[in-house]
C-alpha positions in Angstrom: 0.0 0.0 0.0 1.3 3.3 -0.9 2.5 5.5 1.4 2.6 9.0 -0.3 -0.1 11.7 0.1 -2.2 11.6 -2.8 -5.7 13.1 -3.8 -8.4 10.9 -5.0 -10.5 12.0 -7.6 -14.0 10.3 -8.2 -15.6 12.4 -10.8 -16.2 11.1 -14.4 -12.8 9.9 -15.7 -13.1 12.9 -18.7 -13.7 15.4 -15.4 -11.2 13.9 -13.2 -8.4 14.6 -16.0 -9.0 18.1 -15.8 -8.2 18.0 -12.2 -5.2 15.8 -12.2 -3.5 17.7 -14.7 -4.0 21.3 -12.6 -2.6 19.3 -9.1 0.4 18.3 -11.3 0.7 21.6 -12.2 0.6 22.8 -8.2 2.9 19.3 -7.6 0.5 17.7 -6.0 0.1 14.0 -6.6 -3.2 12.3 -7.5 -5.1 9.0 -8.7 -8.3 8.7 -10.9 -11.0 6.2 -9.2 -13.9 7.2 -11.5 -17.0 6.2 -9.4 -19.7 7.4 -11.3 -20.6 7.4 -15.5 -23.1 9.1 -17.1 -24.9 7.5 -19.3 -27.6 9.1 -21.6 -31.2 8.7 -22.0 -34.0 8.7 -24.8 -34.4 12.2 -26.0 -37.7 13.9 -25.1 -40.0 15.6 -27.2 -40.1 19.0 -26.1 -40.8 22.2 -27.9 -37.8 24.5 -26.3 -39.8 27.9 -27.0 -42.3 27.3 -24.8 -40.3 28.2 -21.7 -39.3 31.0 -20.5 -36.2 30.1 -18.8 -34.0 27.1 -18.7 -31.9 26.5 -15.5 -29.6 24.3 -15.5 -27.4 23.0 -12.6 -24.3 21.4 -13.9 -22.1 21.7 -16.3 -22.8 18.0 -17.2 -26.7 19.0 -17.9 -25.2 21.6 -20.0 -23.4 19.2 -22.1 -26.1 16.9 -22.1 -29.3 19.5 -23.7 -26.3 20.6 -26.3 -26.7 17.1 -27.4 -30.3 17.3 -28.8 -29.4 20.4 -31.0 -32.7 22.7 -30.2 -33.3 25.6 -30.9 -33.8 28.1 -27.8 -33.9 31.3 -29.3 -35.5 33.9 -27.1 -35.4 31.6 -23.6 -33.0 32.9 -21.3 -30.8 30.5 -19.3 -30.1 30.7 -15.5 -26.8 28.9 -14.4 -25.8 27.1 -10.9 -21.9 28.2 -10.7 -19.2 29.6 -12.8 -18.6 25.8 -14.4 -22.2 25.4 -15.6 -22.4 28.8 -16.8 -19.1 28.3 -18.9 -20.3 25.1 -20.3 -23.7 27.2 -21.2 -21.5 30.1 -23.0 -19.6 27.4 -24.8 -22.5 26.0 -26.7 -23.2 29.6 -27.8 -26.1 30.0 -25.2 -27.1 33.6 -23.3 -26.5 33.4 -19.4 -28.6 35.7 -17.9 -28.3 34.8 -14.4 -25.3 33.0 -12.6 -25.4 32.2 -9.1 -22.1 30.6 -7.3 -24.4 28.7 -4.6 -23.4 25.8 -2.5 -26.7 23.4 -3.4 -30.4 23.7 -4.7 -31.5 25.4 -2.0 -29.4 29.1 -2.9 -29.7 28.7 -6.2 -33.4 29.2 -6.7 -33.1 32.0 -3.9 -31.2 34.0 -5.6 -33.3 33.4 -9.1 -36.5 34.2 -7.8 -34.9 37.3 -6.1 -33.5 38.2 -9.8 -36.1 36.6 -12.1 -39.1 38.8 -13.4 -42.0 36.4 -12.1 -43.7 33.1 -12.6 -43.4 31.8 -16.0 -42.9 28.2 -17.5 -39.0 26.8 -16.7 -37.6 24.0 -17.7 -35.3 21.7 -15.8 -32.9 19.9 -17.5 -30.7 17.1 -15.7 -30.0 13.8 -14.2 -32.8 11.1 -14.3 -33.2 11.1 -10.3 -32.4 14.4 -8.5 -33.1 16.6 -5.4 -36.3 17.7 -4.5 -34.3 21.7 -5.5 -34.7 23.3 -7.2 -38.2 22.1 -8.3 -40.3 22.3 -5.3 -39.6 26.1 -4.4 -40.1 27.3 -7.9 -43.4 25.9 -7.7 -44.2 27.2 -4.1 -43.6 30.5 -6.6 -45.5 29.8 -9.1 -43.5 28.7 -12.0 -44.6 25.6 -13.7 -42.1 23.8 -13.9 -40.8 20.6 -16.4 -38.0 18.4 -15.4 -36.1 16.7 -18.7 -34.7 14.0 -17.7 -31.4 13.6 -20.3 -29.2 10.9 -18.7 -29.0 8.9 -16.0 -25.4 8.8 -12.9 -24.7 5.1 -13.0 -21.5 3.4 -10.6 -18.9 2.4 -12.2 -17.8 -0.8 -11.9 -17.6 -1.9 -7.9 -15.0 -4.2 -8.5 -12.7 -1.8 -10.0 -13.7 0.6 -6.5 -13.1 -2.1 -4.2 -9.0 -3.3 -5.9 -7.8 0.1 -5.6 -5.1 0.6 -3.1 -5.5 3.5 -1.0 -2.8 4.8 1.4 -3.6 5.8 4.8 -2.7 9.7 4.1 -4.7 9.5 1.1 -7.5 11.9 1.1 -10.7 11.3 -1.5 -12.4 14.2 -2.7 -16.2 13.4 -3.4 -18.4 15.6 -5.5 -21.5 14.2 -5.6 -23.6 11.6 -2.9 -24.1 9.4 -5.8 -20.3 8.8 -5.7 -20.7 8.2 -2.1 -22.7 5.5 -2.6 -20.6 4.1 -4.9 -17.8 4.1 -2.8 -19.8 2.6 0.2 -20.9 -0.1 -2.0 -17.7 -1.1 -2.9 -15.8 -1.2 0.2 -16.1 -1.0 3.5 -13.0 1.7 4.6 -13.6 5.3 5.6 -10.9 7.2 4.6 -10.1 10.8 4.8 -12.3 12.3 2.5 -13.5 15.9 1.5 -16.9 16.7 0.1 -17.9 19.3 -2.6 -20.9 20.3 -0.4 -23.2 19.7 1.9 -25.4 17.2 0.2 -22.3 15.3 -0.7 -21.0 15.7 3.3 -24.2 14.6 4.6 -24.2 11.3 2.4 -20.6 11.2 3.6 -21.9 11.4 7.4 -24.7 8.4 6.4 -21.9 6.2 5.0 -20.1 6.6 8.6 -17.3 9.0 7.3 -16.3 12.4 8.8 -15.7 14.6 6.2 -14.2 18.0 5.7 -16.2 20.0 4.2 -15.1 22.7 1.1 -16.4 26.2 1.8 -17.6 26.9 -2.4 -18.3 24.4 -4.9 -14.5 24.1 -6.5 -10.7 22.3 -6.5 -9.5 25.1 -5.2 -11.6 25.3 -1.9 -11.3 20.8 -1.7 -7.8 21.2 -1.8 -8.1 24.2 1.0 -10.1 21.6 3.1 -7.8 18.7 2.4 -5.1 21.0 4.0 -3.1 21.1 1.2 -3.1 25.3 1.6 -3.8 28.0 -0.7 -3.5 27.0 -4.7 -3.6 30.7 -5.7 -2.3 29.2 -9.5 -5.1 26.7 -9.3 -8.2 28.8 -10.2 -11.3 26.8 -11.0 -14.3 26.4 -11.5 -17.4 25.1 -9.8 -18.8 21.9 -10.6 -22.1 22.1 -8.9 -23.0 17.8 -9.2 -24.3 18.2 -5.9 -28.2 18.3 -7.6 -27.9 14.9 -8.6 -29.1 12.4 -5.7 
């Protein structure tokens, strides 16, 4: 078993490459233990201009409704975080409100304190997600659909369960599904740092004790791990923290 101080990364093996190669960059050593995939669905049948806004929550969902090449001309987009609203600029799409909020919850605070009244939204994502930001908007009034447009699957639990962890290692989780996946797989609790506070409660429920990252990004993770300040290592939120 190794005995150097290394970050694990869990995020989507594209995702975690981003990361490893910033670390290097800070000389910080990592691994890649990919514990979720994404995987997508059926595309619905939707006819974009009847909403007024689209919100998404992740860069991932981002990604995802770029896939289905619709037209949304006139519907303005609302952004959880600096990553999702990059991911929505890169497919050529307005952002007319960004919020850098830890979960659900702050998100669709700060949109209805923006937004210019009820209207029809549409919620792009995961198959299974939070209960946020859905169930306030409609407390407001919006009517709201969710579009379901893949699904977070584990990745394979024997892979999870044969890799050799070090006890200085510290795990960075960014999403409870990933969590779960990890729980499933084995039965250590390591040193771990979580994204957020949906991720550190499923931490708590799967008997860890993590540290908790004061904003959504690598920067503040790395902060937490107590690794100290990356100032070189600016990035950006991911904000998986909506999926379940």
């Amino acid at each position: 078993m190794s005995n150097l101080k290394r970050i694990i990364l869990t995020r989507e093996q594209s995702r975690n490459q981003v990361w490893a190669a910033r670390l290097a960059k800070a000389g910080l050593d990592s691994i890649a233990l990919p514990l979720v995939r994404f995987d997508p669905l059926p595309a619905p049948d939707i006819d974009p201009t009847a909403f007024d806004w689209v919100l998404l929550t992740s860069p991932q969902g981002a990604r995802a409704l770029a896939a289905l090449s619709l037209d949304f001309d006139g519907v303005r987009f609302a952004a959880l975080g600096h990553g999702t609203a990059k991911a929505i600029a890169t497919e050529g799409w307005p952002v007319d409100f960004n919020a850098a909020a830890l979960d659900g919850v702050e998100f669709v605070q700060g949109f209805l304190a923006t937004a210019d009244g009820p209207g029809p939204v549409l919620l792009p994502g995961p198959r299974k997600r939070l209960l946020e930001p859905r169930a306030a908007l409609e407390i407001a009034g919006y009517t709201v659909r969710e579009m379901p447009l893949y699904e977070t699957l584990p990745t394979d639990p024997a892979t999870v369960a044969a890799a050799q962890l070090g006890p200085d290692d510290v795990v960075f989780f960014c999403s409870p599904s990933a969590v779960r996946a990890f729980a499933a797989a084995r039965g250590d609790k390591p040193r771990c740092v979580a994204i957020g506070r949906t991720t550190a409660d499923a931490c708590r429920t799967a008997g860890m004790n993590p540290q908790v990252a004061d904003t959504p990004d690598l920067e503040s993770m790395v902060r937490a791990a107590g690794f100290g300040d990356l100032p070189t290592l600016k990035d950006e939120p991911v904000n998986p923290e909506l999926e379940s």
